[in-house]
mmCIF file of the N, C-alpha and C atoms, coordinates in Angstrom:
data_MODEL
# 
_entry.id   MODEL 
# 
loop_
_atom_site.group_PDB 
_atom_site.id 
_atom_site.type_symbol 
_atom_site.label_atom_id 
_atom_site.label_alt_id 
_atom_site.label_comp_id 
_atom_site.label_asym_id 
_atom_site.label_entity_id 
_atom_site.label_seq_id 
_atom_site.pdbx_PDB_ins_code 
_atom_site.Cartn_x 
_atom_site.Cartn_y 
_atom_site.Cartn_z 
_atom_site.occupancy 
_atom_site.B_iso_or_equiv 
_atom_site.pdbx_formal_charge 
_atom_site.auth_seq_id 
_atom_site.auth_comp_id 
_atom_site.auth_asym_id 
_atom_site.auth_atom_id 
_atom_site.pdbx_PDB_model_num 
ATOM 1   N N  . UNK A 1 1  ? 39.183 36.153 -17.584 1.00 0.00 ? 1  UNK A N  1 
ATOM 2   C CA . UNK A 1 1  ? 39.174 35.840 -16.166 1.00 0.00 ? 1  UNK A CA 1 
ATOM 3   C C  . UNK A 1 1  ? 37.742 35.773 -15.623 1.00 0.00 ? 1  UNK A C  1 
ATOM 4   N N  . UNK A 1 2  ? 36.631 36.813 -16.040 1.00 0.00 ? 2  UNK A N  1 
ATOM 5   C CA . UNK A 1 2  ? 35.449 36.263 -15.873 1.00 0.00 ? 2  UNK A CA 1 
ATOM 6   C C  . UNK A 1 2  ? 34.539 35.619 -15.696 1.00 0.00 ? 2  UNK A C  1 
ATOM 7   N N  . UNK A 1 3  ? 34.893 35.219 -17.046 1.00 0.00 ? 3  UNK A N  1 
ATOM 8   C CA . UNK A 1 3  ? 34.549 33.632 -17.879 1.00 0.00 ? 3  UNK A CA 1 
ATOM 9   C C  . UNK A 1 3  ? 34.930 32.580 -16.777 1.00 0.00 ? 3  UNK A C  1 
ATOM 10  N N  . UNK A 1 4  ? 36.230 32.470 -16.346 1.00 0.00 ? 4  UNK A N  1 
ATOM 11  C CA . UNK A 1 4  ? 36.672 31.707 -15.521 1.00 0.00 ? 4  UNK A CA 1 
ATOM 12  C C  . UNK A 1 4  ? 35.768 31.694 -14.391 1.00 0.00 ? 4  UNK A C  1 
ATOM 13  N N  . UNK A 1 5  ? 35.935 32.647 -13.815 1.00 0.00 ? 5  UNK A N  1 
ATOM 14  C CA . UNK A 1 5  ? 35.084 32.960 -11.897 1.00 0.00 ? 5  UNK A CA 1 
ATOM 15  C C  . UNK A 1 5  ? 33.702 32.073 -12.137 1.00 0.00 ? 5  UNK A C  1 
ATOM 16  N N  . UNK A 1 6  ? 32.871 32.785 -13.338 1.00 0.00 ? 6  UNK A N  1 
ATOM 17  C CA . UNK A 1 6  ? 31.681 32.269 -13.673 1.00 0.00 ? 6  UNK A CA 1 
ATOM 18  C C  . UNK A 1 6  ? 31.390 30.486 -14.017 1.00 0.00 ? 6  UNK A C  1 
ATOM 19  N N  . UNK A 1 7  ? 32.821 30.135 -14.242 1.00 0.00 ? 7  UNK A N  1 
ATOM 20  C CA . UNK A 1 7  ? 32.784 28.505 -14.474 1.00 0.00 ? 7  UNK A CA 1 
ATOM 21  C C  . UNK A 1 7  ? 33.314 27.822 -12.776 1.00 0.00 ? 7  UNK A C  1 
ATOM 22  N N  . UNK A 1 8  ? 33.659 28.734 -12.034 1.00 0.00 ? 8  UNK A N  1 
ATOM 23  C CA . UNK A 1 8  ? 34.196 28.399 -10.528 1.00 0.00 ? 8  UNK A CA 1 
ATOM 24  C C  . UNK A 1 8  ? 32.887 27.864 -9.836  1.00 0.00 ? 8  UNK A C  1 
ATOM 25  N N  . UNK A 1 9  ? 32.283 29.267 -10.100 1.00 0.00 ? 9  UNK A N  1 
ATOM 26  C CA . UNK A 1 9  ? 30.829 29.514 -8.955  1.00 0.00 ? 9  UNK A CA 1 
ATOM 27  C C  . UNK A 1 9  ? 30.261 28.433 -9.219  1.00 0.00 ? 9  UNK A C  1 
ATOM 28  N N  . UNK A 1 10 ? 29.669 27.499 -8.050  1.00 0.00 ? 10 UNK A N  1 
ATOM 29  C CA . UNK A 1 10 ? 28.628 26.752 -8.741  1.00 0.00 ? 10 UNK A CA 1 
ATOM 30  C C  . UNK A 1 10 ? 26.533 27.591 -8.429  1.00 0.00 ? 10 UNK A C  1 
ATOM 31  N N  . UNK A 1 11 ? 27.289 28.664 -8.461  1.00 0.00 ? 11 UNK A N  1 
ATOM 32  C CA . UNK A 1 11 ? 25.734 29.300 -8.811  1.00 0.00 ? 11 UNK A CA 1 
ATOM 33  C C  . UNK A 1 11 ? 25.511 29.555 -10.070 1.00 0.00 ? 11 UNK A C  1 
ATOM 34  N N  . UNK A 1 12 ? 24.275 29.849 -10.376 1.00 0.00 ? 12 UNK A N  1 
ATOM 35  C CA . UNK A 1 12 ? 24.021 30.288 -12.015 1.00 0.00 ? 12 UNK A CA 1 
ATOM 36  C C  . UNK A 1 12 ? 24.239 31.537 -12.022 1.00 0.00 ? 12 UNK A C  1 
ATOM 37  N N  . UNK A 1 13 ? 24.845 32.236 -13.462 1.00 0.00 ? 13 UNK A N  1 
ATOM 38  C CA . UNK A 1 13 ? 25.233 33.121 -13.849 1.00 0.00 ? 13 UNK A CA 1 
ATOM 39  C C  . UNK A 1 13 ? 24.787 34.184 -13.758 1.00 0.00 ? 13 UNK A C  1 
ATOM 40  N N  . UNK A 1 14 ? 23.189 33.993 -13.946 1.00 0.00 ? 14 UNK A N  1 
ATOM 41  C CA . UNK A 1 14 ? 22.365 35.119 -13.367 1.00 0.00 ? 14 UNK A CA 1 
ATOM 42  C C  . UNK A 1 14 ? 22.448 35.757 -11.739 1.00 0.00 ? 14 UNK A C  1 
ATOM 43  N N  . UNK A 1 15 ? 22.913 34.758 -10.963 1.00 0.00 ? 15 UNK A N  1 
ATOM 44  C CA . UNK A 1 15 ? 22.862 35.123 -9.351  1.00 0.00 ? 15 UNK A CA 1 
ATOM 45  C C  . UNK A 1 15 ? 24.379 35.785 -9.511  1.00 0.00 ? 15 UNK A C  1 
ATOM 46  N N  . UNK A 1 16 ? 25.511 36.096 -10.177 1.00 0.00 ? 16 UNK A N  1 
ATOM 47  C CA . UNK A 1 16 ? 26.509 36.708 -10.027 1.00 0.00 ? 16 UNK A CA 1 
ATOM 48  C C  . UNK A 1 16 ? 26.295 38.432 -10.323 1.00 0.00 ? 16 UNK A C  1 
ATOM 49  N N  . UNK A 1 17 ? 24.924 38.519 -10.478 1.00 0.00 ? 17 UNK A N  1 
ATOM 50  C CA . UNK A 1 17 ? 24.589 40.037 -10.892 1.00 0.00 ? 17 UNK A CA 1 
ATOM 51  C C  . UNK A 1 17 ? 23.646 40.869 -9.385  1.00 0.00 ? 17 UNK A C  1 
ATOM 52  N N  . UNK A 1 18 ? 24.110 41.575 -8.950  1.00 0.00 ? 18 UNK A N  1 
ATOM 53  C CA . UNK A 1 18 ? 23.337 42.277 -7.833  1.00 0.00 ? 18 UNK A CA 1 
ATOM 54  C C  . UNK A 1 18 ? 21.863 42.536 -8.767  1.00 0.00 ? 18 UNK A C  1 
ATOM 55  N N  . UNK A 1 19 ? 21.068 42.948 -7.668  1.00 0.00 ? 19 UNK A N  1 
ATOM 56  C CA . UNK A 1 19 ? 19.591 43.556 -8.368  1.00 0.00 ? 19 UNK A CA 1 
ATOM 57  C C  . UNK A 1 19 ? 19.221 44.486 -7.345  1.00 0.00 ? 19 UNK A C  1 
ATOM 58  N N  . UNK A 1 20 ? 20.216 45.403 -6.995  1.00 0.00 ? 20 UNK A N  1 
ATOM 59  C CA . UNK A 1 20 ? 19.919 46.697 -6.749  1.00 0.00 ? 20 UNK A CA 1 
ATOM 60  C C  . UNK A 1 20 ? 19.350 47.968 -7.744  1.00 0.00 ? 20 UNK A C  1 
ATOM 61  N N  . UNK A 1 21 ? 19.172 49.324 -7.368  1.00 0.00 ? 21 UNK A N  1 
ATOM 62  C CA . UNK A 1 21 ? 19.014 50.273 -7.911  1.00 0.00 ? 21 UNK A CA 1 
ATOM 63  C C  . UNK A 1 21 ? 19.870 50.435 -9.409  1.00 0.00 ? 21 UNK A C  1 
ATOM 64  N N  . UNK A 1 22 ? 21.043 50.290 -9.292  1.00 0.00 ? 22 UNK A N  1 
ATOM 65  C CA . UNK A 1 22 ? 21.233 50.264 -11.111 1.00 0.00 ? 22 UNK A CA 1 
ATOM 66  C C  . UNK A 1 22 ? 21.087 49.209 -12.274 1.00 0.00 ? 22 UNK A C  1 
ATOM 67  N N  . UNK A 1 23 ? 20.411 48.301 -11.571 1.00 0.00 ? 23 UNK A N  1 
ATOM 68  C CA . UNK A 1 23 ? 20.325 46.954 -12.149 1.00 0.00 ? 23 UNK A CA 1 
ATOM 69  C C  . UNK A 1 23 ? 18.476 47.368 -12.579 1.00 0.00 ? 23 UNK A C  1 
ATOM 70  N N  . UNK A 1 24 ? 17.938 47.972 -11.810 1.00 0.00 ? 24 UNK A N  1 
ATOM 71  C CA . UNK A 1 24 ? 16.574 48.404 -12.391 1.00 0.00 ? 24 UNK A CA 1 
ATOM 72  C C  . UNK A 1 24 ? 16.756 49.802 -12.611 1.00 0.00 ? 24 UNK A C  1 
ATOM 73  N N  . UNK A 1 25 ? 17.802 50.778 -12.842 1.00 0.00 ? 25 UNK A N  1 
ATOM 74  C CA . UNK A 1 25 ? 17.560 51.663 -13.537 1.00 0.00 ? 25 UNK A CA 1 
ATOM 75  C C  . UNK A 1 25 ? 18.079 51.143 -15.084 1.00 0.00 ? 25 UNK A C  1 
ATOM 76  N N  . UNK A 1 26 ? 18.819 50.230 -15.645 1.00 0.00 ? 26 UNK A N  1 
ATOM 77  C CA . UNK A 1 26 ? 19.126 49.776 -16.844 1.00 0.00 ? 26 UNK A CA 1 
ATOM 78  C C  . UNK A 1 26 ? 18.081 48.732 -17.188 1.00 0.00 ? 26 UNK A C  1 
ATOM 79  N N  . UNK A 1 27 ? 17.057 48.776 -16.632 1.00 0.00 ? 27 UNK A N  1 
ATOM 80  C CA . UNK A 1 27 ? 15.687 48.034 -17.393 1.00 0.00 ? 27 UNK A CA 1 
ATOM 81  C C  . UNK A 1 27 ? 16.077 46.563 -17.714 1.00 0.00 ? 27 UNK A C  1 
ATOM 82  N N  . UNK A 1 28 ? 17.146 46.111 -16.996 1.00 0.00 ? 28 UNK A N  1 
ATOM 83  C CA . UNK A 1 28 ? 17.198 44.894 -17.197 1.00 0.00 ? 28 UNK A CA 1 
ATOM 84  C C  . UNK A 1 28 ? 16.457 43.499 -17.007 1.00 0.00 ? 28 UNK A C  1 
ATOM 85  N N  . UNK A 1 29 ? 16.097 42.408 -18.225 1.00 0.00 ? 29 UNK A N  1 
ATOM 86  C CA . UNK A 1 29 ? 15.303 41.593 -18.132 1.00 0.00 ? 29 UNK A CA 1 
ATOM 87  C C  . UNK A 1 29 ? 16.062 40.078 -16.932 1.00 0.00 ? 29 UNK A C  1 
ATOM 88  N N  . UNK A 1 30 ? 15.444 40.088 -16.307 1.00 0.00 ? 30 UNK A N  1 
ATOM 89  C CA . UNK A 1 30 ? 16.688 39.250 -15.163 1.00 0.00 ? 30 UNK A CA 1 
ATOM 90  C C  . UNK A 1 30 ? 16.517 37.801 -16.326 1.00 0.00 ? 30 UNK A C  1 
ATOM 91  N N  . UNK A 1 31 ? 15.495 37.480 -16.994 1.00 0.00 ? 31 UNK A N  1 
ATOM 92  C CA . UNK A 1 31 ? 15.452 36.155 -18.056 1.00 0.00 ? 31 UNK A CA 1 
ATOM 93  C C  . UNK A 1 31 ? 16.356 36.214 -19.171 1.00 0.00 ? 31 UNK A C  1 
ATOM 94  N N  . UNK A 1 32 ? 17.067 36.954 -19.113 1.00 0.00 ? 32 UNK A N  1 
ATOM 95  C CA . UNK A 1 32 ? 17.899 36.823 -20.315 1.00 0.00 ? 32 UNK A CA 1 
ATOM 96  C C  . UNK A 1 32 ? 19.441 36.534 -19.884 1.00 0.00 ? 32 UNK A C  1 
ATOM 97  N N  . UNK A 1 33 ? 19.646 36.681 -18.215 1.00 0.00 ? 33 UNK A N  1 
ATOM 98  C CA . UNK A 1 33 ? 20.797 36.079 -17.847 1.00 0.00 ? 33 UNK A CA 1 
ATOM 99  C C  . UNK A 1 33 ? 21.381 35.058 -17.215 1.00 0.00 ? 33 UNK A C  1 
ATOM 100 N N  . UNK A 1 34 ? 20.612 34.108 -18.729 1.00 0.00 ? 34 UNK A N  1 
ATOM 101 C CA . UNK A 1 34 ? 20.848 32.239 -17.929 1.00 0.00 ? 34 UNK A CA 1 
ATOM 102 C C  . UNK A 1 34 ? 22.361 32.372 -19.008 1.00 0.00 ? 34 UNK A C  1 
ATOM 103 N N  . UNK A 1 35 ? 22.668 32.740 -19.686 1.00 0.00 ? 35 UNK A N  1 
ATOM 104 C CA . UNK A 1 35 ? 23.826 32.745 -20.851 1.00 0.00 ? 35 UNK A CA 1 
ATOM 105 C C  . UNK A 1 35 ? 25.191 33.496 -19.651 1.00 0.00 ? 35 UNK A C  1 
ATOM 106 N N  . UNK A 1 36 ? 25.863 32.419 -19.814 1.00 0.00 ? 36 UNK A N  1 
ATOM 107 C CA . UNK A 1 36 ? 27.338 33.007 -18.729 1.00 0.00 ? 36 UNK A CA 1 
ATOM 108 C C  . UNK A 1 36 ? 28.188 34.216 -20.066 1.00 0.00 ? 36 UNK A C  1 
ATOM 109 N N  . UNK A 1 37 ? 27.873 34.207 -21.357 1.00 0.00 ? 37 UNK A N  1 
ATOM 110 C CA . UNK A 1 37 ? 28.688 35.161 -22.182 1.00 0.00 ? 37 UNK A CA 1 
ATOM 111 C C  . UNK A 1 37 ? 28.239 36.408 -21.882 1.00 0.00 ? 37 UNK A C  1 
ATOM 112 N N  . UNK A 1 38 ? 26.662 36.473 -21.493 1.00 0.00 ? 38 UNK A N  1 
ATOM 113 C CA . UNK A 1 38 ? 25.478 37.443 -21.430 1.00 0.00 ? 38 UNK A CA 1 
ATOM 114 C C  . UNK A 1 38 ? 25.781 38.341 -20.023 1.00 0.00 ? 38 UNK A C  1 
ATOM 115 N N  . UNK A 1 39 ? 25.848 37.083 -19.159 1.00 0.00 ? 39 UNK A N  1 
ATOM 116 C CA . UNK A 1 39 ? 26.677 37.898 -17.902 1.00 0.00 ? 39 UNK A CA 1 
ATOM 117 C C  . UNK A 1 39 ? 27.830 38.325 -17.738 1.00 0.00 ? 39 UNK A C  1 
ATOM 118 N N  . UNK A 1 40 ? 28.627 37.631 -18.122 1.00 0.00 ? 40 UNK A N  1 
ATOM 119 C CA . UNK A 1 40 ? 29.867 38.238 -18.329 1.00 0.00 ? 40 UNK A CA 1 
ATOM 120 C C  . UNK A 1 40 ? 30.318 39.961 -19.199 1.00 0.00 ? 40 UNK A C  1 
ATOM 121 N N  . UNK A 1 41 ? 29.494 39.511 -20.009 1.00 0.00 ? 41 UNK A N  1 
ATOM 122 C CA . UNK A 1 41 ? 29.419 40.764 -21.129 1.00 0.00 ? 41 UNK A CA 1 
ATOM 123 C C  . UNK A 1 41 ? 28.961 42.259 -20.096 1.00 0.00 ? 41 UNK A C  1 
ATOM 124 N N  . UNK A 1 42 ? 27.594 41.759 -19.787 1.00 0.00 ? 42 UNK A N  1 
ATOM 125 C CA . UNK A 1 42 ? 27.272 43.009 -18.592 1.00 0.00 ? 42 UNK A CA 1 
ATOM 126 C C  . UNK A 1 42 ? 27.786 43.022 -17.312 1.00 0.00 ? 42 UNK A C  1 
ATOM 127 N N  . UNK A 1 43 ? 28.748 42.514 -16.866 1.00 0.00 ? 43 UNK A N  1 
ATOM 128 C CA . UNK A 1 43 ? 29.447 43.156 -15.996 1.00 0.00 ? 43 UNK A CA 1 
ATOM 129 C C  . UNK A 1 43 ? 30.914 43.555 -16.122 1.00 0.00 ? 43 UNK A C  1 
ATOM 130 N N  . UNK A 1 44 ? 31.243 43.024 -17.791 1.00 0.00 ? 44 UNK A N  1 
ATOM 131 C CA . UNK A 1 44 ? 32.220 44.251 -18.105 1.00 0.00 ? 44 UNK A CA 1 
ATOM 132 C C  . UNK A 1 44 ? 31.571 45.881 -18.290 1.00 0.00 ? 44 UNK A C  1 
ATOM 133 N N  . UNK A 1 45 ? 30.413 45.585 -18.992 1.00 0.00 ? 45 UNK A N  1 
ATOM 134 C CA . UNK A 1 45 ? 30.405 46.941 -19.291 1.00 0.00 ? 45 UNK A CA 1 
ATOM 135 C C  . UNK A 1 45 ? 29.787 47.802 -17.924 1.00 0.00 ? 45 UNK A C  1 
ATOM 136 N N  . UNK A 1 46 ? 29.336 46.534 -16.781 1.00 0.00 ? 46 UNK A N  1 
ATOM 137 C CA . UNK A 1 46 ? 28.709 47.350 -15.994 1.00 0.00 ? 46 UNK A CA 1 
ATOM 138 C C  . UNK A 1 46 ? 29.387 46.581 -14.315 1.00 0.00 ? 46 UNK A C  1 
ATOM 139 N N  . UNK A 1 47 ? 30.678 46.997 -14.100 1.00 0.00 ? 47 UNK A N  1 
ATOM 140 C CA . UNK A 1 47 ? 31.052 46.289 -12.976 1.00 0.00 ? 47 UNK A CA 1 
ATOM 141 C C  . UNK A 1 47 ? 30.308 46.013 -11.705 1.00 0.00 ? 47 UNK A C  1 
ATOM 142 N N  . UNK A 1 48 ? 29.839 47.547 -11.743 1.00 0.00 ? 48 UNK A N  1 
ATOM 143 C CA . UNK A 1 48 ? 29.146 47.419 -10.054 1.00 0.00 ? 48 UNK A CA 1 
ATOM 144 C C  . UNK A 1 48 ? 28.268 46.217 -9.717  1.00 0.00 ? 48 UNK A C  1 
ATOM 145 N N  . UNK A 1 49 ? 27.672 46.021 -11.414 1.00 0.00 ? 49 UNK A N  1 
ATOM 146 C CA . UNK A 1 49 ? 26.519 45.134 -10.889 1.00 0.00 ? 49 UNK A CA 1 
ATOM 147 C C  . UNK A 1 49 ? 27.088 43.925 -10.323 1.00 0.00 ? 49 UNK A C  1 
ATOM 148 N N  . UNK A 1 50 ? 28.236 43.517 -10.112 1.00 0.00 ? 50 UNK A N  1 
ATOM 149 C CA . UNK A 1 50 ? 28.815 41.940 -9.844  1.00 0.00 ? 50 UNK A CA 1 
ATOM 150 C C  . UNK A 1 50 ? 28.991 41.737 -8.548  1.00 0.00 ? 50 UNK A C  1 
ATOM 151 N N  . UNK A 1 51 ? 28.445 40.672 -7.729  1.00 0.00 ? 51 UNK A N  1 
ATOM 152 C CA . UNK A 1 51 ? 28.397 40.670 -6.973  1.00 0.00 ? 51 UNK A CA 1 
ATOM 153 C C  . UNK A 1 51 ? 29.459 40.178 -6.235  1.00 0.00 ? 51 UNK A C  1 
ATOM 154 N N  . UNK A 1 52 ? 29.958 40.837 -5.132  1.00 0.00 ? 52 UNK A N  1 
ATOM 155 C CA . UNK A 1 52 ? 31.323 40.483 -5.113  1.00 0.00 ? 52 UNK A CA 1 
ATOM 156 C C  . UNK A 1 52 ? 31.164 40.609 -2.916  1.00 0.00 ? 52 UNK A C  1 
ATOM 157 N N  . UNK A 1 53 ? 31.935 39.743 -2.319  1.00 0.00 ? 53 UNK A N  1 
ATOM 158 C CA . UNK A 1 53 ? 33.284 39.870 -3.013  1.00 0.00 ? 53 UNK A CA 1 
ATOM 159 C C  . UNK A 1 53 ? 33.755 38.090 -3.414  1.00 0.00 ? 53 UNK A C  1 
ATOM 160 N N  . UNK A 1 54 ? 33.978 37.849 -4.095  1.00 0.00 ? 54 UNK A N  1 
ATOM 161 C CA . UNK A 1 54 ? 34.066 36.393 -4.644  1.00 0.00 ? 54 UNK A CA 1 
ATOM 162 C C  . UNK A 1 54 ? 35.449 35.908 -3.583  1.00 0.00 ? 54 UNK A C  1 
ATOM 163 N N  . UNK A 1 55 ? 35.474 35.041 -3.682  1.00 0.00 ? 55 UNK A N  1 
ATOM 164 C CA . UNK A 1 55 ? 36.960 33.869 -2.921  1.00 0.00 ? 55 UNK A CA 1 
ATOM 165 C C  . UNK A 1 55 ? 36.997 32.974 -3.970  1.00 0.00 ? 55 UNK A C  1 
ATOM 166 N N  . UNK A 1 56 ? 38.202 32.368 -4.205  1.00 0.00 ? 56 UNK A N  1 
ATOM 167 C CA . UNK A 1 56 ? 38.781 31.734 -5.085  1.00 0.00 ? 56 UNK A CA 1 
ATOM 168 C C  . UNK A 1 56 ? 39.480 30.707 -4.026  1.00 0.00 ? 56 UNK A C  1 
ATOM 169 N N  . UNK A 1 57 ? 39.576 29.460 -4.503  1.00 0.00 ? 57 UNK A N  1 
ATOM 170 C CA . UNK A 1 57 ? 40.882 28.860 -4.329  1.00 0.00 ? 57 UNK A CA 1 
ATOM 171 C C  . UNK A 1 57 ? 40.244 27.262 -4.495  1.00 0.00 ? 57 UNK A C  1 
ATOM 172 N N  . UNK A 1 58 ? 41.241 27.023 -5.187  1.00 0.00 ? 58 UNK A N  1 
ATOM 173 C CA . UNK A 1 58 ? 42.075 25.961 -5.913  1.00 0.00 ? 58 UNK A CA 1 
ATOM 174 C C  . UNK A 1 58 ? 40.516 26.046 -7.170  1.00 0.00 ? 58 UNK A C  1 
ATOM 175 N N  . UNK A 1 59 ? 40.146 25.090 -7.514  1.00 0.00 ? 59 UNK A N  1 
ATOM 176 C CA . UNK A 1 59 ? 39.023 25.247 -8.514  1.00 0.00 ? 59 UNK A CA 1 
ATOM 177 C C  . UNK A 1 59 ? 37.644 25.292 -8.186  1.00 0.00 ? 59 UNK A C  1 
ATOM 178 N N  . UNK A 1 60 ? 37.530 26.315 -7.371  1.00 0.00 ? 60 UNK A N  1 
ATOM 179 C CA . UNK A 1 60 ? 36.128 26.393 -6.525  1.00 0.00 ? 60 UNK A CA 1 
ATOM 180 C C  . UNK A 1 60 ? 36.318 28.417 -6.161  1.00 0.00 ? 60 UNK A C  1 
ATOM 181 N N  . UNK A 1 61 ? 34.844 28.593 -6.498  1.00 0.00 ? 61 UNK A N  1 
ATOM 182 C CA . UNK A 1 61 ? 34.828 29.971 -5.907  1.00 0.00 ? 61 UNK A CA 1 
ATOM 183 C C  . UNK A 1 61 ? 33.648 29.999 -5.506  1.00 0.00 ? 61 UNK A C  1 
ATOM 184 N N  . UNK A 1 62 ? 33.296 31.354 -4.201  1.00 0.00 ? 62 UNK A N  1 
ATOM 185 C CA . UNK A 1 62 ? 32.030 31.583 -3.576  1.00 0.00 ? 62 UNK A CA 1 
ATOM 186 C C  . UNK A 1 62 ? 32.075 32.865 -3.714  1.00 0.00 ? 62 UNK A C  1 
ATOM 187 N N  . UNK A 1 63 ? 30.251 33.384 -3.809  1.00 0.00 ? 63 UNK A N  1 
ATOM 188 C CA . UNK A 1 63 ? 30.301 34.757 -3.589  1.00 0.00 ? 63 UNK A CA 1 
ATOM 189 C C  . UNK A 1 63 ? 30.317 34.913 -2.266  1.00 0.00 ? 63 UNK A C  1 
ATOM 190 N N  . UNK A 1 64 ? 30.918 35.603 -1.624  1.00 0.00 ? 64 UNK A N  1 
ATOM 191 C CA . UNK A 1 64 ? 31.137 35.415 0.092   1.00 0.00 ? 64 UNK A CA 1 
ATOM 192 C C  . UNK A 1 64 ? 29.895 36.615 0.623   1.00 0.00 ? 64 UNK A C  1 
ATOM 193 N N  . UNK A 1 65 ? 29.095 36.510 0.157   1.00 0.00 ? 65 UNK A N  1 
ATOM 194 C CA . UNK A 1 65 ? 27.989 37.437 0.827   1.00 0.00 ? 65 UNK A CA 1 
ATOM 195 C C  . UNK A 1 65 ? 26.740 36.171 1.479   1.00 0.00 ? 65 UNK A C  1 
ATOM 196 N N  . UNK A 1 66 ? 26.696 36.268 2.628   1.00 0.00 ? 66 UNK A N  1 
ATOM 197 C CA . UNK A 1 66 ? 27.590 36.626 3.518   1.00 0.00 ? 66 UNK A CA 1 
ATOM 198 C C  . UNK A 1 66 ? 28.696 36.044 3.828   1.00 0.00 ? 66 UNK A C  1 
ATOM 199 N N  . UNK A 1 67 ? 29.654 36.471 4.566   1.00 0.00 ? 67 UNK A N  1 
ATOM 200 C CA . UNK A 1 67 ? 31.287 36.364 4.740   1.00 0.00 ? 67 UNK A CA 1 
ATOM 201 C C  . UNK A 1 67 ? 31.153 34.884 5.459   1.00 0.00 ? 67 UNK A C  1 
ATOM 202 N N  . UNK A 1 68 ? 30.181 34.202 5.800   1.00 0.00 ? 68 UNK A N  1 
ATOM 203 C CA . UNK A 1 68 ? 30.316 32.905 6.162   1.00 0.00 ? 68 UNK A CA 1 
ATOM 204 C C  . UNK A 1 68 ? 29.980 32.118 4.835   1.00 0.00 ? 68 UNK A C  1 
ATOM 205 N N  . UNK A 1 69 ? 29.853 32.380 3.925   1.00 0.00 ? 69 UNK A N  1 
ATOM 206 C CA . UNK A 1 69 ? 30.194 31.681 2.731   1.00 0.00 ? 69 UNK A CA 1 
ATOM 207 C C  . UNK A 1 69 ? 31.465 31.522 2.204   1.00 0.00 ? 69 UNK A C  1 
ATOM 208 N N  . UNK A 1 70 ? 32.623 31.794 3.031   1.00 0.00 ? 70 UNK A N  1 
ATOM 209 C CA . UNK A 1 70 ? 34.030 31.499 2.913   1.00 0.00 ? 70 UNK A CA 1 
ATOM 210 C C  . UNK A 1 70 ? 33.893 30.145 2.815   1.00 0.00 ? 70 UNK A C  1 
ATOM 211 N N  . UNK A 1 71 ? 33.494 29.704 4.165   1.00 0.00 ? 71 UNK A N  1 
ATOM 212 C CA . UNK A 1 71 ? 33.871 28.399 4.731   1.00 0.00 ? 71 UNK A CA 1 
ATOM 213 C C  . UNK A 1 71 ? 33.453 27.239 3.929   1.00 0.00 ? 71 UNK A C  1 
ATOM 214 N N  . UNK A 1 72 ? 32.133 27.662 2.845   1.00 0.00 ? 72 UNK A N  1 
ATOM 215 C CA . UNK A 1 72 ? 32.108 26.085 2.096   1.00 0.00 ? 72 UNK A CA 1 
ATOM 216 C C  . UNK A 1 72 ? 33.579 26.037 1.676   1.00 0.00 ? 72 UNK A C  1 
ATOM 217 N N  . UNK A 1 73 ? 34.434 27.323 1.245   1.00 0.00 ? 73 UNK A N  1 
ATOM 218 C CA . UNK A 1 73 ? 35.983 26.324 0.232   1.00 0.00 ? 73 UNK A CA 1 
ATOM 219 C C  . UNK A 1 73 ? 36.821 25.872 1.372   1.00 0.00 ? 73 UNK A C  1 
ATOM 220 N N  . UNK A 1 74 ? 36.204 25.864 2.641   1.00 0.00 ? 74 UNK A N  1 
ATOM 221 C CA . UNK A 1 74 ? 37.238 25.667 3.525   1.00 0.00 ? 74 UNK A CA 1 
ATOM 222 C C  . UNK A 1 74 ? 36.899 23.952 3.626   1.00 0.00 ? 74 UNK A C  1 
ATOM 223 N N  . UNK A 1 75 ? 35.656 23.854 3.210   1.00 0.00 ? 75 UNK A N  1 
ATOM 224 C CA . UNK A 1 75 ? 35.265 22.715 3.914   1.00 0.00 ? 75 UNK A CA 1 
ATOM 225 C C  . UNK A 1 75 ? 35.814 21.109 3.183   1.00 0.00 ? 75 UNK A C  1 
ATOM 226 N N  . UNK A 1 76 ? 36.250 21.178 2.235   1.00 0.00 ? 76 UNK A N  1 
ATOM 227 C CA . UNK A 1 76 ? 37.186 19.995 1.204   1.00 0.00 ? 76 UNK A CA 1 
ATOM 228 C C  . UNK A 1 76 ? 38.318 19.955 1.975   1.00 0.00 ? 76 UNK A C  1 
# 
């Protein structure tokens, strides 16, 4: 289902990862998350980091931060 969201977004895979405080306490290289398996992978093992809260619908998703990023799926 991940996999999926990450083929929705039309952002890159890397922007589905927050870069708060636990994202630099795990020393993470932000260049190593152009790979959607790479992101996906670390935000199973590391949920918080995902930036959420995503909207879905029909074959289009947004990260809704901010909450007026609903409206691009409104806008088709």
């Amino acid at each position: 289902m991940l996999m999926h969201i990450l083929d929705l977004v039309d952002e890159a895979p890397a922007d589905m990862v927050r870069r708060d405080a636990p994202f630099t306490d795990l020393d993470l290289n932000p260049a190593t998350l152009d790979d959607p398996s790479k992101v996906a992978d670390l935000l199973v093992a590391h949920p918080s980091l995902m930036q959420r809260p995503v909207a879905i619908l029909g074959g289009r998703a947004v990260v809704a931060r901010p909450s007026e990023c609903i409206l691009e799926l409104l806008d088709d």
